[in-house]
Backbone as JSON Lines, residues from 0, in Angstrom:
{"i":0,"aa":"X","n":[111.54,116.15,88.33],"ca":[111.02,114.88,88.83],"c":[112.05,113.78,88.64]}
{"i":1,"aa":"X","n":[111.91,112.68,89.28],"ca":[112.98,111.33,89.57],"c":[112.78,110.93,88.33]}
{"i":2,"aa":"X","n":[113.72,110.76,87.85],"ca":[113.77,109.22,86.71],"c":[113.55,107.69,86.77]}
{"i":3,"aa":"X","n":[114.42,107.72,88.22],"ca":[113.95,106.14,88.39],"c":[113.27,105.89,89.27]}
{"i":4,"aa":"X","n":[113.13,104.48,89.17],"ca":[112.57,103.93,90.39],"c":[112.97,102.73,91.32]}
{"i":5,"aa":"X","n":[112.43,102.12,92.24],"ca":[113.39,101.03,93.23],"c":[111.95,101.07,94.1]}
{"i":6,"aa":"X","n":[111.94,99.6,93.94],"ca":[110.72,99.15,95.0],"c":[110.71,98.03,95.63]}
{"i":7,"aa":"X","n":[110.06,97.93,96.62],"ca":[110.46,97.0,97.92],"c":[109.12,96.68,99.02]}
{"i":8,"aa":"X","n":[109.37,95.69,99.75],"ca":[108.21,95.78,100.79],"c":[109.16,94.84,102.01]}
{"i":9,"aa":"X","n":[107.98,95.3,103.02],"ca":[108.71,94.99,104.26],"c":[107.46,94.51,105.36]}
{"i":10,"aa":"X","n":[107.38,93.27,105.8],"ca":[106.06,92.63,106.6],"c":[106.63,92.44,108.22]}
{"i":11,"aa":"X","n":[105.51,93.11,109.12],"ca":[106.4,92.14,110.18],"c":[104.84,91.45,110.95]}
{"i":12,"aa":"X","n":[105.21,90.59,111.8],"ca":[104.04,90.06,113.2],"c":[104.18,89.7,114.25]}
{"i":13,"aa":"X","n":[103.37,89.81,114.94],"ca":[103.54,89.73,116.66],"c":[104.58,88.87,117.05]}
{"i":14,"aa":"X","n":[105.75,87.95,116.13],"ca":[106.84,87.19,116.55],"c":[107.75,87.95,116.61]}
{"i":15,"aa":"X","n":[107.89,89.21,116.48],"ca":[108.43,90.38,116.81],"c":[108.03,91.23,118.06]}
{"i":16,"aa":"X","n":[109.23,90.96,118.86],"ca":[108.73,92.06,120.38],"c":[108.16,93.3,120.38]}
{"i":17,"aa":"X","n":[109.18,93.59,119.72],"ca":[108.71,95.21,119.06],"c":[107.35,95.83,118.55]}
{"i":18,"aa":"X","n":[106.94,94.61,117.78],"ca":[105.45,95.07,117.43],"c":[104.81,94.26,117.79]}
{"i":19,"aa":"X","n":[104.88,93.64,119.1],"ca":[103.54,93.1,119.8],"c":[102.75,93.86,120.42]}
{"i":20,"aa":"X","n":[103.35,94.75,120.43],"ca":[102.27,96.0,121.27],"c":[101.14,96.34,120.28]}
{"i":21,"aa":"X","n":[101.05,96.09,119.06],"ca":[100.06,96.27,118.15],"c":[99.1,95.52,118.4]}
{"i":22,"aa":"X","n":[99.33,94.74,119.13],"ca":[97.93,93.53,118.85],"c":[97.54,93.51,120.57]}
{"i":23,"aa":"X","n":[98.39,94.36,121.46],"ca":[97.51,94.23,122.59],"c":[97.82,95.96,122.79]}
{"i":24,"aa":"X","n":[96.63,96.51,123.91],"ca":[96.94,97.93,124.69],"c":[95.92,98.58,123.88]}
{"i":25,"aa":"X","n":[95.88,99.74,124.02],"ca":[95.08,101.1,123.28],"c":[95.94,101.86,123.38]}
{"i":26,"aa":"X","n":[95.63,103.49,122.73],"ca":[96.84,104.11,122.52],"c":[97.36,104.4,121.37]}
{"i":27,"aa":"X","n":[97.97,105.33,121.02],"ca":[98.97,105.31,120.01],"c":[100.01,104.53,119.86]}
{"i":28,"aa":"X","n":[100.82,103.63,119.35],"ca":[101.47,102.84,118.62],"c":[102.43,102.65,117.64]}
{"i":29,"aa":"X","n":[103.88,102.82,118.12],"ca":[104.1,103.06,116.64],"c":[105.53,102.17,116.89]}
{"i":30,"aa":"X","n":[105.78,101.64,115.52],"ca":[106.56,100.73,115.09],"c":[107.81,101.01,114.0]}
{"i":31,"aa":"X","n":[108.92,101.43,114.18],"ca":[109.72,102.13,113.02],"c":[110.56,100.99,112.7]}
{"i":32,"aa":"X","n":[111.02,101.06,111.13],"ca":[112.26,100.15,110.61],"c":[112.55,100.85,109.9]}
{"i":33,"aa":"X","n":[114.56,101.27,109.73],"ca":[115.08,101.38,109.13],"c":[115.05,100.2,107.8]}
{"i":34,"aa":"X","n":[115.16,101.37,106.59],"ca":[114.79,100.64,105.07],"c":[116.38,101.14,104.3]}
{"i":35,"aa":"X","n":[117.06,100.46,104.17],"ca":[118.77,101.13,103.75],"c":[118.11,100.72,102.07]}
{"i":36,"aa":"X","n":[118.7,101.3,101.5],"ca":[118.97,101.29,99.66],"c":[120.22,100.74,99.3]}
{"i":37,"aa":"X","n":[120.61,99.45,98.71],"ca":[121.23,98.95,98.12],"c":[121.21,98.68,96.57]}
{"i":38,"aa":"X","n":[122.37,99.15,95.99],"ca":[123.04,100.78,96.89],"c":[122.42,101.54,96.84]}
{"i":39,"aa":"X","n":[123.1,102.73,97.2],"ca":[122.42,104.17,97.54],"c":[121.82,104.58,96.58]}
{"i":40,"aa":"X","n":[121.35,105.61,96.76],"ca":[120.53,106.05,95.23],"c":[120.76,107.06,94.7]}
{"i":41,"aa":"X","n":[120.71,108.12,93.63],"ca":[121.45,109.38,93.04],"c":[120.72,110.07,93.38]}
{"i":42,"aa":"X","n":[120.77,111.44,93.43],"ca":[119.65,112.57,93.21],"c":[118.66,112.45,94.74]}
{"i":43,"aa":"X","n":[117.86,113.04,93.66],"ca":[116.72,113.5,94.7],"c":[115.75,112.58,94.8]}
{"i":44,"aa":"X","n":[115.47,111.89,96.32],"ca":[114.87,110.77,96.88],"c":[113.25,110.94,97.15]}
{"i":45,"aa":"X","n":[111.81,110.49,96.34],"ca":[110.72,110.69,97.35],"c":[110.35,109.25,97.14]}
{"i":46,"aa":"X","n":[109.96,108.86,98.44],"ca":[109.23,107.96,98.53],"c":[108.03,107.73,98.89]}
{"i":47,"aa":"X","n":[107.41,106.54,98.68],"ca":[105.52,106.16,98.67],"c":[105.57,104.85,99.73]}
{"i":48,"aa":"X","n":[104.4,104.92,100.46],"ca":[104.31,104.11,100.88],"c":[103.3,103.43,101.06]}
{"i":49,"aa":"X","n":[102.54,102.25,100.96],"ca":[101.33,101.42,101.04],"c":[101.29,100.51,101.54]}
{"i":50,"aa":"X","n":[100.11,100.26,102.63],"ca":[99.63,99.17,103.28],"c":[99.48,98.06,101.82]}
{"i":51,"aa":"X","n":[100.31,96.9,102.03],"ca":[99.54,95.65,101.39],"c":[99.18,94.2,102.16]}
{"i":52,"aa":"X","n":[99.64,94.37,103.32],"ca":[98.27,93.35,104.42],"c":[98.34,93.95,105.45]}
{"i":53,"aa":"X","n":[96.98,93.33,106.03],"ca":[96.98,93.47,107.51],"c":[96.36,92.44,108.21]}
{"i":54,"aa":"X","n":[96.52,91.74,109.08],"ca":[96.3,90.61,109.76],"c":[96.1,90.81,111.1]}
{"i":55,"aa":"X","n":[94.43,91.1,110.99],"ca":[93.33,91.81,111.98],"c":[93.46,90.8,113.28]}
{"i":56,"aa":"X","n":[94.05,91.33,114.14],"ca":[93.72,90.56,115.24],"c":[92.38,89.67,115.99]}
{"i":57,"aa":"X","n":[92.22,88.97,116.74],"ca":[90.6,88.26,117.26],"c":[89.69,89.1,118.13]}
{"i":58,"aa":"X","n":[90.14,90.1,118.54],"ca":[89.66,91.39,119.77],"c":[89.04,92.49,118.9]}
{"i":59,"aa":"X","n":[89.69,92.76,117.62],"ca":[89.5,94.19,116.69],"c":[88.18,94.55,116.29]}
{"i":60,"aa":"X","n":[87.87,95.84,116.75],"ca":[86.41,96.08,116.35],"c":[86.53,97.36,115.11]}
{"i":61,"aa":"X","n":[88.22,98.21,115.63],"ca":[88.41,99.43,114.71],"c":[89.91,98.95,114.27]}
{"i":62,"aa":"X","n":[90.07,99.43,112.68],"ca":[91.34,99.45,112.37],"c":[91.79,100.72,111.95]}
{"i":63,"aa":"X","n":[93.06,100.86,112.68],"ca":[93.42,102.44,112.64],"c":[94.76,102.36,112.69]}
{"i":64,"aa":"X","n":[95.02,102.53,111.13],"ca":[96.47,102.34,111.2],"c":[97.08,103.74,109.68]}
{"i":65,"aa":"X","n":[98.03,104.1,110.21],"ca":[98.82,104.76,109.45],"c":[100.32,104.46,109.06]}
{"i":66,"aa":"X","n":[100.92,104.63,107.75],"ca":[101.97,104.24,107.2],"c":[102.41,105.76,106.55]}
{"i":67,"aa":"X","n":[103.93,105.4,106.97],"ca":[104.78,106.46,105.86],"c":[105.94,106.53,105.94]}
{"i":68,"aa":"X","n":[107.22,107.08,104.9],"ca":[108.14,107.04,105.14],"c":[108.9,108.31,105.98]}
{"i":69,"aa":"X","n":[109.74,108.48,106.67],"ca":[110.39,109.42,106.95],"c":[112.02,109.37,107.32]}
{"i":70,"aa":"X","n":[112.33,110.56,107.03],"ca":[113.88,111.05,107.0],"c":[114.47,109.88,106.12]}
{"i":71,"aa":"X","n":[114.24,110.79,104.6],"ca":[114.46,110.08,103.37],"c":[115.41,110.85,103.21]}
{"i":72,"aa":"X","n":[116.65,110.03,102.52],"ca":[117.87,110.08,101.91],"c":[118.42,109.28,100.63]}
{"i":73,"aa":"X","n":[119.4,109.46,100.18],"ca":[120.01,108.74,98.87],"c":[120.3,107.14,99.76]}
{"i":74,"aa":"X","n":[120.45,107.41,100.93],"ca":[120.94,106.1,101.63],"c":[119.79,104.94,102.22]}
{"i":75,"aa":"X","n":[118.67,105.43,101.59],"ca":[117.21,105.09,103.02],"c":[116.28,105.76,103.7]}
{"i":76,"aa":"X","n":[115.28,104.88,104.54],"ca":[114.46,105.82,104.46],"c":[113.85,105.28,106.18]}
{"i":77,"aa":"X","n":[113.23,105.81,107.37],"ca":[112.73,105.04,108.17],"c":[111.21,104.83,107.52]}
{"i":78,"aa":"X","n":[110.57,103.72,107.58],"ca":[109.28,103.49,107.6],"c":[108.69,103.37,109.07]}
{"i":79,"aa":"X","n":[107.78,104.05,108.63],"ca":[106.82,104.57,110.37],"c":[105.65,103.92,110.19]}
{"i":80,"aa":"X","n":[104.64,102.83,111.17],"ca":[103.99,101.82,111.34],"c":[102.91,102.53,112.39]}
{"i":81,"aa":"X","n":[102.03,103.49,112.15],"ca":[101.21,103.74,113.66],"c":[99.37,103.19,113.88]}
{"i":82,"aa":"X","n":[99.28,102.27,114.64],"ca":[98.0,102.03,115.01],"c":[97.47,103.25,116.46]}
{"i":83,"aa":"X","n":[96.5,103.46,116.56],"ca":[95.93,104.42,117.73],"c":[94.69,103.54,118.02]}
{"i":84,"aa":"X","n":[93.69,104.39,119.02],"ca":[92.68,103.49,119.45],"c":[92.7,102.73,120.04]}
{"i":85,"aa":"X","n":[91.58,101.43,119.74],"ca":[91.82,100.0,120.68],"c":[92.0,99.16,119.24]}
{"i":86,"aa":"X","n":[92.72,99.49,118.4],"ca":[92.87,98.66,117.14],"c":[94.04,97.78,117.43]}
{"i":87,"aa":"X","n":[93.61,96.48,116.87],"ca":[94.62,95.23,117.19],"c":[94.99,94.18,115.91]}
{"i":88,"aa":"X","n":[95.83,94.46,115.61],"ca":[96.26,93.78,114.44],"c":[97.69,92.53,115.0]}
{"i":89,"aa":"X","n":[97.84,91.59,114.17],"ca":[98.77,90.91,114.35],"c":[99.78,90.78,113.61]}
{"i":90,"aa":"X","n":[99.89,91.38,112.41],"ca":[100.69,91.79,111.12],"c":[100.09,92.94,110.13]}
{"i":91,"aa":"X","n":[101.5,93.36,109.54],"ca":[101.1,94.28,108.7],"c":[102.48,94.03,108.1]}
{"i":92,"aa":"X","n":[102.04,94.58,106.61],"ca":[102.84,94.56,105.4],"c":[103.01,96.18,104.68]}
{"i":93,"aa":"X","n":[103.51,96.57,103.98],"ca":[104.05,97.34,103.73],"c":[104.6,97.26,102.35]}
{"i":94,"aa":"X","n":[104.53,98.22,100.88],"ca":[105.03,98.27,99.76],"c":[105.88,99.59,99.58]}
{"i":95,"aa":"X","n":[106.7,99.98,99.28],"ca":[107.41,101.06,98.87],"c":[107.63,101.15,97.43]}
{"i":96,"aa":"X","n":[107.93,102.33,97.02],"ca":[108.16,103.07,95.74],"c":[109.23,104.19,96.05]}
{"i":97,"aa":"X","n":[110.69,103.97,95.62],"ca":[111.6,105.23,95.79],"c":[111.42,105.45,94.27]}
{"i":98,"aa":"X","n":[111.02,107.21,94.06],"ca":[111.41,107.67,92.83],"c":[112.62,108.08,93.13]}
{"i":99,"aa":"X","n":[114.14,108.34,92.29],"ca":[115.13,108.91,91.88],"c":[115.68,109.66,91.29]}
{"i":100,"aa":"X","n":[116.79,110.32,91.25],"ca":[117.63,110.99,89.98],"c":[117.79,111.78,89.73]}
């Protein structure tokens, strides 16, 4: 198991092109950001990931959203953002946890 740890969060909202599609359409949805590690990190990389807001759009009747990291490395990690349905949000936030070492 990792020894260390390194934690971080990352928010975005509809003032972003990219994830305006969250707050209008139905559908699957999905929103990726590269998360780099400064610096890199030693060993063997897992990371966690947790919703810590969400900023429910005026239309929303369902919220349907999924978070996680993928194609984790010593260098980073992408975080993956997916709403489905007719769920409409206008922000979402995001906490991470890299264990290490």
């Amino acid at each position: 198991m990792a020894g260390r740890i390194k934690v971080g969060q990352f928010s975005i909202d509809i003032n972003n092109n990219e994830f305006k599609q969250f707050s209008t359409g139905t559908g699957v949805r999905t929103y990726r950001k590269y998360i780099k590690f400064d610096p890199d990190l030693s060993g063997t990389v897992d990371v966690v990931v947790a919703i810590n807001h969400i900023d429910k759009g005026n239309d929303a009747t369902n919220i349907s959203i999924n978070t996680l990291a993928e194609n984790v490395d010593r260098e980073g990690f992408e975080l993956v953002m997916t709403v489905w349905a007719d769920t409409n949000i206008s922000g979402l936030g995001c906490s991470w946890i890299a264990a290490y070492g």
